[in-house]
N, C-alpha and C positions, 0 to 999 in steps of 0.2 A: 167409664164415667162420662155424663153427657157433659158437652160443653156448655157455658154459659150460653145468654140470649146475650145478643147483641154483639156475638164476639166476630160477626162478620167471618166465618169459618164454614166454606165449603162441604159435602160428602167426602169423605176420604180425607180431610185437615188442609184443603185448598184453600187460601185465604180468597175470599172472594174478591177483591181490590185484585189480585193477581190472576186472579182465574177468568176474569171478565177482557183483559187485555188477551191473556194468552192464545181465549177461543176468536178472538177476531183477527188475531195474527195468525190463527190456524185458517181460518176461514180465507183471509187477503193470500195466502199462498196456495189453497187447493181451490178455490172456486175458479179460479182462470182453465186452471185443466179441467176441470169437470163442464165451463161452457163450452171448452174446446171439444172434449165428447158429443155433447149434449147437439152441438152445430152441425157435427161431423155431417157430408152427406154420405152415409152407409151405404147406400143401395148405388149412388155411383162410383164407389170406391173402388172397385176394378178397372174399372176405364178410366177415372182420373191416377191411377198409379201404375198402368202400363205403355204410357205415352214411351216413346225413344228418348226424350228430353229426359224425362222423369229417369231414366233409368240410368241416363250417362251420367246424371248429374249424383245420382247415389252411384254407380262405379266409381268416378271420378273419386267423390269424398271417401270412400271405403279406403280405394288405394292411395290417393294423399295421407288420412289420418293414418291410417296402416303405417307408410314410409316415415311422416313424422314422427310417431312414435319411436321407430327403428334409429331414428338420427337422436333424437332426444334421450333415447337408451343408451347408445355408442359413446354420447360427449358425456351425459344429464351424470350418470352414475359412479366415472371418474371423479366428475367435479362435486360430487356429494360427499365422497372418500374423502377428497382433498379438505371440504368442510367441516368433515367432521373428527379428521383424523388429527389435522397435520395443523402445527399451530406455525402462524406469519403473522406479520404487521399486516393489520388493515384488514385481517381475515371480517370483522365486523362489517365492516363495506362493501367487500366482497360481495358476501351472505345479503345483503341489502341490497346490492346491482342486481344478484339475481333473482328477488325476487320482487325485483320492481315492475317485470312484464302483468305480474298478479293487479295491481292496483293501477297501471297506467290502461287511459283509453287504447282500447285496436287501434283504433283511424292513427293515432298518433303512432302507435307501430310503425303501423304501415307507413308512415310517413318517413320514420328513422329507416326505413328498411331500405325506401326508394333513394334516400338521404347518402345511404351505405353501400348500397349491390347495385341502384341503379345507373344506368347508360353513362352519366355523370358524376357517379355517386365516388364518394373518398376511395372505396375499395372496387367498384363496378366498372369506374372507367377504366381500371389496367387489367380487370379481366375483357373487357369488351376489346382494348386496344393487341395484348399480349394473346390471348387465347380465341378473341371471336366469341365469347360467351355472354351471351342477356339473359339476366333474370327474370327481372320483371316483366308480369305479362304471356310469363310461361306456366306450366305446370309445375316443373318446379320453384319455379315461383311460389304457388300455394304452400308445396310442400315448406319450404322455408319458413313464411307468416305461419303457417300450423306450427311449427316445431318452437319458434321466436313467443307463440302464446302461454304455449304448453310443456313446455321442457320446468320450468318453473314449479308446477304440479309434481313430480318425478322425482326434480331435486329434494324438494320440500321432504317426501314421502321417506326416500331413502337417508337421507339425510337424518330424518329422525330415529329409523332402525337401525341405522349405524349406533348413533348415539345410545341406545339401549342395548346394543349387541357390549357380549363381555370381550375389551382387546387383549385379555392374556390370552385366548384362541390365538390371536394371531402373531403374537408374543411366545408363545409356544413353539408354534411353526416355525420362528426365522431362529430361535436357539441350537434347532437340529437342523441348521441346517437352510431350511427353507428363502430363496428372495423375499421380498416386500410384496413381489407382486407374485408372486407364488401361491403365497400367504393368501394373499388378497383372492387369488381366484381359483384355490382348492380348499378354503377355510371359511373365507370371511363371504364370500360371493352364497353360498350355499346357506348361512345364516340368515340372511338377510335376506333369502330370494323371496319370501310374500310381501314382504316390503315394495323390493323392482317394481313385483305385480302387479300391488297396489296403485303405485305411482303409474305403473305404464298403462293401465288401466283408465285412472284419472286422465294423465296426457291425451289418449288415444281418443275419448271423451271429449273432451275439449278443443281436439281439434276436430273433431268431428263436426262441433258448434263453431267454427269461426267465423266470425263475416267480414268484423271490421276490416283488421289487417290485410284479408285476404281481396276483400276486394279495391282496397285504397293502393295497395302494390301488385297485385297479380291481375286485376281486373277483374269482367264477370261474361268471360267468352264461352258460349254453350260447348261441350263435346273438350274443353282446353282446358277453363280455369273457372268452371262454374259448378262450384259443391253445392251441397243441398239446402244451406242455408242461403242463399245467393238464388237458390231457386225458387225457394220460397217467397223470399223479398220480390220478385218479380211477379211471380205468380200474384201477388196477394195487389196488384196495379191492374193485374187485366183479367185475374179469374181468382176469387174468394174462395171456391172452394176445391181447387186445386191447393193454393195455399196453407188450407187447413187439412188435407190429405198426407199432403207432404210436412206436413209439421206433426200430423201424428205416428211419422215413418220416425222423426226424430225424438218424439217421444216416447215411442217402444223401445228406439235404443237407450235414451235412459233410464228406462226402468230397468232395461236387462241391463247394465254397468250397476246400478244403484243395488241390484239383485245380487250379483255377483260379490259385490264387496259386502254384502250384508254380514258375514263374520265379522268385520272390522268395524264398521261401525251401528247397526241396527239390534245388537247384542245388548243385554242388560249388563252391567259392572255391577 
């Protein structure tokens, strides 16, 4: 049946009042990458992405986000257990400390960080005093601000596949027998493992992007503590299109994460 005139309804039952916003909110988020193609310079993109600089600074970020991730897995996935299992006082608060790194600026990280681990810091001066140990300004320094941005993503992730996972699995397991953490990690671990994935995925991702935190407590020392974001930001002061070289190295990694998770989310329901 045709629609009336004037009923302001799109091809396909798109209200045009909606469809007029939604293609210029498609537009303000892909034309930024498509100038960044469009600029790219192609023909010296072998020479501008095999500099030494260029390379340590994507080793560097490989093995930071790689390590963060590993640290954000070890603590990230206990305490999503903890979140979604195990009921306490204040568990609401909790859940909202952690995933306050989501909505707070970097710089301000990095601030609590240097606040926290460094030379002075509440927890950093008795490692400094007691051990000899400096954070900041180290490599693992980065790794740290990585993990401090990104562990949040992880939690989140797992936390919600917990929640959907059925607990008489793991109710099952401790009746014959089984610990809690038995339970946990020949039961419940193995449910839930595209969950991890997912989240370690996202984590690994995002730390791969960090700048604020990373360079407000770790600095932005070439060959030490300078990932590829930090290389960018540099570049883009004294050479435009190194800049944009190395911003499309980081954009190929999002499209392969974004690729990668596409069962999860680029699926139809």
């Amino acid at each position: 049946m045709r629609a009336p005139r004037g009923s302001g309804t799109a091809t396909g039952g798109a209200p045009l009042p909606l469809l007029v916003p939604a293609l210029i909110g498609l537009a303000f988020l892909v034309l930024p990458l498509v100038a960044l193609l469009l600029r790219a310079p192609w023909s010296s993109m072998p020479g501008l992405l095999t500099g030494t600089e260029v390379w340590q600074a994507l080793r560097l970020s490989l093995i930071c986000a790689t390590a963060a991730t590993v640290v954000s897995m070890v603590i990230g996935v206990p305490l999503a257990w903890l979140l979604a299992r195990v009921e306490f006082p204040g568990r609401g608060l909790v859940r909202a400390l952690v995933t306050l790194p989501l909505v707070l600026p970097p710089v301000v990280g990095g601030v609590a960080l240097l606040m926290a681990l460094g030379r002075n810091g509440v927890v950093g001066q008795w490692l400094d005093s007691w051990f000899g140990v400096t954070l900041p300004f180290t490599t693992t320094g980065v790794i740290i601000a990585e993990a401090f941005v990104a562990m949040p993503f992880l939690v989140i992730s797992v936390e919600g596949t917990l929640r959907a996972a059925d607990p008489r699995y793991e109710e099952a397991a401790t009746t014959l027998g089984a610990s809690r953490f038995t339970a946990f990690r020949r039961v419940t671990l193995p449910l839930i493992a595209p969950g991890v994935a997912a989240g370690a995925v996202l984590a690994w991702a995002r730390a791969l992007g960090e700048f604020g935190a990373t360079i407000t407590f770790a600095g932005n020392f070439p060959g030490r503590t300078q990932t590829m974001p930090l290389a960018v930001y540099l570049a883009l002061q004294n050479d435009p299109e190194a800049a944009i070289a190395l911003s499309l190295v980081l954009l190929a990694v999002s499209i392969a994460v974004l690729a990668g998770l596409r069962d999860r989310w680029m699926t139809a329901s």
